[in-house]
ZAMARGU-4260 file (C-alpha; in steps of 0.2 Angstrom, whole numbers, plus 5000, padded with zeros to 4 digits):
<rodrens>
0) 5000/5000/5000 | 5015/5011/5004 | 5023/5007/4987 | 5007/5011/4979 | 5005/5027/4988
5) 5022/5031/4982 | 5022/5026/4963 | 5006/5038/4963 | 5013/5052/4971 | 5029/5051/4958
10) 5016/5051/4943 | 5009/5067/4949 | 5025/5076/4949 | 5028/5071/4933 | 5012/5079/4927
15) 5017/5094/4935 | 5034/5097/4929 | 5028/5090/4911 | 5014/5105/4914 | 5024/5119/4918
20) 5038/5113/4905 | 5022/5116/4891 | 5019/5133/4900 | 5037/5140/4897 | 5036/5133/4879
25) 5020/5141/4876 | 5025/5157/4881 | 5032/5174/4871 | 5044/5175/4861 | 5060/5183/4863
30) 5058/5200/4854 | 5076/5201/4850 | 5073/5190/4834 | 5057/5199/4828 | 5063/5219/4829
35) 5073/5229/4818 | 5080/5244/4822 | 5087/5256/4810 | 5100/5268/4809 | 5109/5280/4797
40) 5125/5274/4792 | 5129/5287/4777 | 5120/5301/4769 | 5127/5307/4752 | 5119/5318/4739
45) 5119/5316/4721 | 5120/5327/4705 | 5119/5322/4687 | 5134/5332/4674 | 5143/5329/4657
50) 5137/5319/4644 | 5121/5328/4644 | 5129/5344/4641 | 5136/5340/4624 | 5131/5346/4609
55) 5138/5332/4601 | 5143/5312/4605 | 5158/5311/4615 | 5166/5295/4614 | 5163/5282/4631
60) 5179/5287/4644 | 5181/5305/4636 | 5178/5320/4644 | 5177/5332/4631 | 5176/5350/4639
65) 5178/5361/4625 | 5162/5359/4615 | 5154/5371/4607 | 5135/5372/4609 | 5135/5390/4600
70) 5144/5405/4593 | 5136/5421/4594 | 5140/5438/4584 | 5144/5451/4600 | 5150/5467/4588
75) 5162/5468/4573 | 5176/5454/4574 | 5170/5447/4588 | 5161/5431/4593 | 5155/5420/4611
80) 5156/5404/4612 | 5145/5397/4621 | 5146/5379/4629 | 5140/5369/4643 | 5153/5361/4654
85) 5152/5348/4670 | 5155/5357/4685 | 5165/5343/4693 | 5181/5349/4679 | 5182/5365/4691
90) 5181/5355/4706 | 5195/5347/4716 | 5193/5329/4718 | 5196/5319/4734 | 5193/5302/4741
95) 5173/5308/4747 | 5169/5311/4730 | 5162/5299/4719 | 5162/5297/4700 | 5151/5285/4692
100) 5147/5291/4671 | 5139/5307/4673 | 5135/5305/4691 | 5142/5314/4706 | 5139/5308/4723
105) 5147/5317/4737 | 5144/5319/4755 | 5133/5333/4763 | 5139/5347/4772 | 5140/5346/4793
110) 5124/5353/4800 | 5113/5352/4786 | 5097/5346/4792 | 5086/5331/4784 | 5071/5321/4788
115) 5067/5303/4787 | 5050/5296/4786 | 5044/5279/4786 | 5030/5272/4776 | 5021/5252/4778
120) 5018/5242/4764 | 5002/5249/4764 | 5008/5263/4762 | 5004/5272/4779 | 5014/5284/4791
125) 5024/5275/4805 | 5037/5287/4812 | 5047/5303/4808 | 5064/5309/4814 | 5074/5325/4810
130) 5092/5323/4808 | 5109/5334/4807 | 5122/5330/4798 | 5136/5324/4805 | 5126/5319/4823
135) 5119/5302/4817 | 5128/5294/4829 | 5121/5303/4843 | 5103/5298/4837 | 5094/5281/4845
140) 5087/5271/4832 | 5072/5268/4824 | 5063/5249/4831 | 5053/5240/4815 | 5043/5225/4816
145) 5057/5211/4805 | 5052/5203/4791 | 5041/5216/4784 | 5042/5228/4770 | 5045/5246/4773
150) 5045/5262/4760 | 5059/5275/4766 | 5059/5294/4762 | 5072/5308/4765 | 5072/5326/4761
155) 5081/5339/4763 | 5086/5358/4755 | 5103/5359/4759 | 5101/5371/4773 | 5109/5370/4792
160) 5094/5379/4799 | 5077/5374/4788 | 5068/5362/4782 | 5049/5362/4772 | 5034/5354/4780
165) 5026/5339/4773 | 5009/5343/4766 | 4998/5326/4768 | 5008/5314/4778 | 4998/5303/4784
170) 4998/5290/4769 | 5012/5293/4755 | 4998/5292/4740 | 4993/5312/4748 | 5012/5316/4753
175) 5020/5331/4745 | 5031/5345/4749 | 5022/5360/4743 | 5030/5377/4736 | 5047/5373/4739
180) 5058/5389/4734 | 5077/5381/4739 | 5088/5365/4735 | 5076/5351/4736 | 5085/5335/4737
185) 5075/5318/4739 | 5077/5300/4745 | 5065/5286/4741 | 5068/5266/4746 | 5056/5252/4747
190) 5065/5235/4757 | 5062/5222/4768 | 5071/5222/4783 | 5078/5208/4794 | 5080/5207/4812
195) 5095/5215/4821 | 5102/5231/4816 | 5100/5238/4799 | 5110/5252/4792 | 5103/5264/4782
200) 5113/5271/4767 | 5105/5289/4761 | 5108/5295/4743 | 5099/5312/4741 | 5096/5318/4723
205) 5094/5336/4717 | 5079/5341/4710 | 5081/5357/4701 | 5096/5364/4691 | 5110/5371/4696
210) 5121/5383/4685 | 5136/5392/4686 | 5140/5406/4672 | 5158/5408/4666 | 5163/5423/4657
215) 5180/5419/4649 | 5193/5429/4637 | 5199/5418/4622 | 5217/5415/4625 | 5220/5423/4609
220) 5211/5438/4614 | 5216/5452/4626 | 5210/5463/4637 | 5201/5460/4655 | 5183/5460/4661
225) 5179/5475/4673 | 5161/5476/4671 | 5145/5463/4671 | 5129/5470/4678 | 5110/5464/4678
230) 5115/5447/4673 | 5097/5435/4672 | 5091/5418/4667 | 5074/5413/4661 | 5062/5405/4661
235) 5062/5399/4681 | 5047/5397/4691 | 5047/5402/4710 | 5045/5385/4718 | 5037/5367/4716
240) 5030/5351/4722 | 5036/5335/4724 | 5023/5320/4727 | 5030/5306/4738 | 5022/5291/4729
245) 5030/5294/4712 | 5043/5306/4715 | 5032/5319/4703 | 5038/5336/4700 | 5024/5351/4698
250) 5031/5368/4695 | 5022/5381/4700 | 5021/5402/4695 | 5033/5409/4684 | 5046/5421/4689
255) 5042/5434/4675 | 5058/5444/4679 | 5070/5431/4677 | 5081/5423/4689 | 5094/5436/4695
260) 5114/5429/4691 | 5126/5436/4703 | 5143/5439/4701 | 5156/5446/4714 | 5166/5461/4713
265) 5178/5460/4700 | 5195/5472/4705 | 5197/5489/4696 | 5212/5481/4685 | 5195/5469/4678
270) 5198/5449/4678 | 5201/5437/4663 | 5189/5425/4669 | 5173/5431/4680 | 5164/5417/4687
275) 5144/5418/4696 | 5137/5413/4710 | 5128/5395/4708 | 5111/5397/4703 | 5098/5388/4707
280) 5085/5387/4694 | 5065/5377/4696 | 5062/5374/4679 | 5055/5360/4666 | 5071/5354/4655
285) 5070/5365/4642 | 5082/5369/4626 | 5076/5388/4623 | 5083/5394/4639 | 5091/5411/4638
290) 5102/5425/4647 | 5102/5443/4648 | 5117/5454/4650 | 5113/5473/4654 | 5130/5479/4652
295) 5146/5471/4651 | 5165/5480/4648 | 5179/5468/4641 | 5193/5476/4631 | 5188/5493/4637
300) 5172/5492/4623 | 5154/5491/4634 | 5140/5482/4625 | 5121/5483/4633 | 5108/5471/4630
305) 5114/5455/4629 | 5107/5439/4625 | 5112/5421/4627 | 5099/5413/4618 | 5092/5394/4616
310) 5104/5387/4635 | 5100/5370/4640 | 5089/5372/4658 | 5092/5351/4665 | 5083/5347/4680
315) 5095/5339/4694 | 5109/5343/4683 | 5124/5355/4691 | 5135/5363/4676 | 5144/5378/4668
320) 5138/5390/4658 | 5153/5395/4647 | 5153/5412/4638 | 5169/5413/4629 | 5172/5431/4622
325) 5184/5431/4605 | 5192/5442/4594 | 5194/5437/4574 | 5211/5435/4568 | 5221/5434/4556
330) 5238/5432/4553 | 5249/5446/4547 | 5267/5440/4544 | 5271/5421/4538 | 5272/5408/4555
335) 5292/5411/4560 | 5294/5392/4569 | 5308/5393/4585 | 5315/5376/4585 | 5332/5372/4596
340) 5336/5356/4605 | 5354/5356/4612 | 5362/5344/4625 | 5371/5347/4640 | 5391/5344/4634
345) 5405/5346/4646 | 5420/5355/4640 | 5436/5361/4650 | 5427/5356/4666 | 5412/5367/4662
350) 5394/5361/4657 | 5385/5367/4644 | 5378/5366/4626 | 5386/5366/4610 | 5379/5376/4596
355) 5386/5374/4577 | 5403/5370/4586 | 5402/5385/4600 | 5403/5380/4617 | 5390/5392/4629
360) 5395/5388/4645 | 5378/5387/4657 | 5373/5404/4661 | 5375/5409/4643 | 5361/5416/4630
365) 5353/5408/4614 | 5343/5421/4605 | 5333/5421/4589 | 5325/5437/4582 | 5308/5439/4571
370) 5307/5455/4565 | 5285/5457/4565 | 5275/5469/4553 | 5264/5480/4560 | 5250/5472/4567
375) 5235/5480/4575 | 5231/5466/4586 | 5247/5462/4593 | 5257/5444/4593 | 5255/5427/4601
380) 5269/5416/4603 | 5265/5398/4606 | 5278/5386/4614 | 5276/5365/4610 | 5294/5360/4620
385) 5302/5369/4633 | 5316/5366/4643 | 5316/5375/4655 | 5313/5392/4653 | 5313/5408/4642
390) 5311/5428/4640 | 5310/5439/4623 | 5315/5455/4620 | 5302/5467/4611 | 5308/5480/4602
395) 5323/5482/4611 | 5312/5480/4629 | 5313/5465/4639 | 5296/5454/4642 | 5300/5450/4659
400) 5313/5459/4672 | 5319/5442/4673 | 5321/5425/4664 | 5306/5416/4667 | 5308/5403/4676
405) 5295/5386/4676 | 5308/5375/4684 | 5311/5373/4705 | 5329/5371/4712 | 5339/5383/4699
410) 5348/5397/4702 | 5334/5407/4696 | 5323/5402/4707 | 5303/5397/4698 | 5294/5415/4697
415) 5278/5410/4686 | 5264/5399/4691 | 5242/5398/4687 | 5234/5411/4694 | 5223/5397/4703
420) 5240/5395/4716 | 5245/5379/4705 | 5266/5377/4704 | 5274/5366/4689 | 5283/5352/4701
425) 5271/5357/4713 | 5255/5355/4720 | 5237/5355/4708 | 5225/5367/4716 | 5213/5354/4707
430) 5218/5339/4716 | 5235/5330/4713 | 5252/5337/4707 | 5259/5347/4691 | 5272/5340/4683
435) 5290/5348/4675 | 5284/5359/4660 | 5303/5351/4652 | 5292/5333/4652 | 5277/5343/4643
440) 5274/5340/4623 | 5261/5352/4614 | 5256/5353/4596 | 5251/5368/4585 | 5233/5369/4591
445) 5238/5366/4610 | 5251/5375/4615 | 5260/5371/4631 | 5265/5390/4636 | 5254/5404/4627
450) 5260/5422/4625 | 5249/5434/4621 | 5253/5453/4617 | 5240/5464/4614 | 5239/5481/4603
455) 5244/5493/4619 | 5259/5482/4627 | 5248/5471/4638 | 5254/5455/4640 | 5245/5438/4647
460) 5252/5421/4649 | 5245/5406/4649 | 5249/5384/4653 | 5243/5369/4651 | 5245/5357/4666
465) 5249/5344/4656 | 5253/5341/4638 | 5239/5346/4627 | 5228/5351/4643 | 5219/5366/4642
470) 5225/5384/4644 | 5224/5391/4660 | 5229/5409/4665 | 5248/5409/4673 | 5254/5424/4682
475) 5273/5430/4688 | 5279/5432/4704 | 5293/5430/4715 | 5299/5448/4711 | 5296/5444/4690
480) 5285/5458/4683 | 5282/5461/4665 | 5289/5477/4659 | 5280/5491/4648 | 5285/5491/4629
485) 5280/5499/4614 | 5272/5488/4599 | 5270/5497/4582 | 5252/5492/4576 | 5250/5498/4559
490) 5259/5509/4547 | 5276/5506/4540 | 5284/5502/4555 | 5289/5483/4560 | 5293/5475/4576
495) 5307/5467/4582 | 5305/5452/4595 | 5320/5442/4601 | 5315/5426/4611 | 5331/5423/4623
500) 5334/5406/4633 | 5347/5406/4646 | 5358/5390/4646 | 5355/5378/4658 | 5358/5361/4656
505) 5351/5353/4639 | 5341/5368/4633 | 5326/5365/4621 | 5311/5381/4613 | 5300/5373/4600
510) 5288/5387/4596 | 5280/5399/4583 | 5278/5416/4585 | 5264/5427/4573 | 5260/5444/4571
515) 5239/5445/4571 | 5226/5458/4567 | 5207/5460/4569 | 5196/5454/4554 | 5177/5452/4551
520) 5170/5436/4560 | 5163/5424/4547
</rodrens>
């Protein structure tokens, strides 16, 4: 009877701990394995430039920043080129901006303000949250239900202290922001999420366009610009709205006036290039786009009521405008080629070159002299191979007070450089290093070293970074100045120019040097 006692008391025990074992499975699950929670982990913004531009197909991998997309007749013998260029070229790059075909992806400025909203699969408002750049990491995360899908919208305007209201929120088929006058960048992702920590990657996309007008002298042109005034881009509208569901954009009034272009101060001695103020434009892509010009001075001649006409207006697109001014030219005495290449020789101890059996120790001259009709618009010299330095002598008047000097670690120390702060053997304001003009090849159409001397003695200098590159401005210094001459421009009297090269080494000047004067523009 004991035993049976027994055996029945064990069997109940059993059925207790089998009960409370069922109870404990039975219960809730551990909500670690069903939330998500989300948190920023980058936010970038986005703009579209190049290919676009062109007026013209430009072969996959080349970046062709010289094409023209019109030529405009600005008074007798003159012309403006006008052309559409990425605005990345001016940029410098880094290792935080990105480059994929024509897309530009870079990260946004500390402080600026953005917001992130989150949608369900049906659509419906779950949670906001406001953000500062840059304090992400001070932000708790968003909780999420796992496993389900979610729509994820950002926005911002670019701005450190504002940002528009949402019109609508509630569900994203009413969601809009509505009247938006500023730099509307936009985010839109729709994902399933898993359990654990998800880390949100923001690319924000600009909406409208963003331009930048350049006003540039031709190289072969001289002069400065001193004067640009009520400057204006049309057509533009004064804000829009952007619909959450399918990223629609409605423009709203028109800005009858046109859109005002600023330009800063240019210095009393006037600037070769005068660059704007970006502009925002809100505007449907359009390819009849125009630009006013009240008053513009270049060359010491003022023109009113200028018009750029037929400008490309790209929605999320960032560029230049380019207004290249140029005079028409022809040439006035026959193309007199400079072309020396000697080697450093050692003779008696002493270094040096040898020309047609004459030693010239280092630190003598070579000289050749073209004697220049007049011409009425001066004379450019255009330098293919250089090693590693130069001056010329016009009638009778030096160029420079000293040789100038593109090379570092002479004697003559380097006293020219780009007038952006770039050095040859030096530092690119651009991004990267320069290297030694000696290493540099041009050709006839692209110069290395440009000279340009205009009608009244003024002289501008300009360099390619690179062989072939582009023309930039180049500027002395280091206590080089350019002296004041006198060039004969018409009658019966000529010119003489000597170009010198002190002897340094292996010495080499490849160039041709042309007398020019104004013509009609075809």
């Amino acid at each position: 009877m004991h035993n049976f006692k027994s055996i029945k008391y064990f069997i109940i025990c059993l059925f207790i701990i089998n009960l409370q074992s069922c109870s404990k499975d039975s219960g809730p699950v551990n909500t670690e394995e069903t939330e998500a929670i989300v948190k920023i982990s980058s936010v970038n913004f986005e703009y579209e430039e190049g290919p676009s531009l062109m007026a013209k197909n430009i072969p996959s991998g080349i970046q062709d920043n010289n094409v023209i997309n019109d030529i405009i007749p600005f008074g007798k013998g003159k012309t403006i080129e006008v052309s559409l260029q990425p605005a990345e070229a001016d940029q410098p790059q880094s290792s935080t901006i990105k480059k994929v075909a024509a897309l530009v992806t870079s990260p946004l400025q500390t402080n600026v303000r953005y917001k992130l909203l989150i949608y369900d699969n049906l659509g419906k408002f779950i949670t906001e949250k406001e953000y500062i750049y840059g304090n992400e990491a001070k932000i708790a995360g968003i909780p999420l239900d796992a496993g389900k899908d979610y729509t994820f919208v950002a926005y911002s305007i670019n701005s450190t202290t504002d940002l528009p209201a949402i019109v609508g929120k509630e569900d994203i088929k009413t969601a809009n922001l509505s009247n938006v006058s500023a730099d509307l960048m936009f985010f839109k992702k729709t994902m399933k999420i898993s359990f654990g920590t998800i880390n949100l990657g923001i690319i924000l996309k600009h909406q409208f366009s963003m331009i930048t007008t350049k006003l540039t002298i031709d190289p072969n042109t001289t002069g400065t610009i001193t004067n640009v005034t009520n400057a204006a881009i049309s057509p533009s509208r004064i804000s829009a709205n952007l619909s959450f569901n399918d990223q629609k954009i409605t423009y709203n009034q028109a800005n009858t006036t046109g859109l005002v272009i600023n330009f800063p101060t240019i210095p009393t001695q006037g600037q070769r290039i005068v660059t704007s103020n970006p502009t925002l434009v809100i505007n449907p892509s359009t390819n009849t786009g125009s630009v006013t010009i009240g008053s513009l001075t270049i060359d010491g001649a003022t023109k009113t009521n200028i018009t750029i006409p037929n400008v490309k207006i790209l929605p999320g697109v960032k560029y230049n405008l380019v207004l290249n001014f140029k005079t028409c030219t022809q040439d006035v005495s026959t193309q007199t080629a400079l072309n020396w290449d000697y080697p450093q020789v050692t003779k008696d101890g002493q270094n040096g070159i040898e020309k047609n059996g004459v030693f010239i120790r280092n630190g003598g001259v070579l000289d050749q002299t073209i004697v220049a009709p007049g011409a009425d618009y001066g004379f450019v010299f255009d330098i293919t191979k250089m090693d590693n330095s130069f001056n010329m002598e016009l009638n009778g008047v030096k160029l420079a007070k000293t040789e100038i000097q593109f090379q570092k670690g002479l004697t003559i120390g380097q006293n020219i450089r780009f007038v952006d702060g770039s050095t040859y053997e030096g530092t690119n304001s651009a991004g990267g290093t320069i290297g030694a003009v000696y290493n540099f090849t041009g050709t006839a159409t692209s110069p290395i070293v440009k000279v340009v001397i205009s009608k009244t003695g003024e002289v501008t200098m300009y360099g390619s970074k690179y062989g072939g590159g582009p023309l930039l401005p180049l500027e002395l210094f280091n206590g080089n100045s350019f002296n004041n001459f006198k060039w004969n421009a018409g009658g019966q009297e000529s010119n003489t120019v000597k170009i010198t090269q002190i002897v340094q080494g292996r010495t080499i000047i490849r160039g041709v040097g042309t007398g020019k004067s104004k013509i009609s523009c075809n």
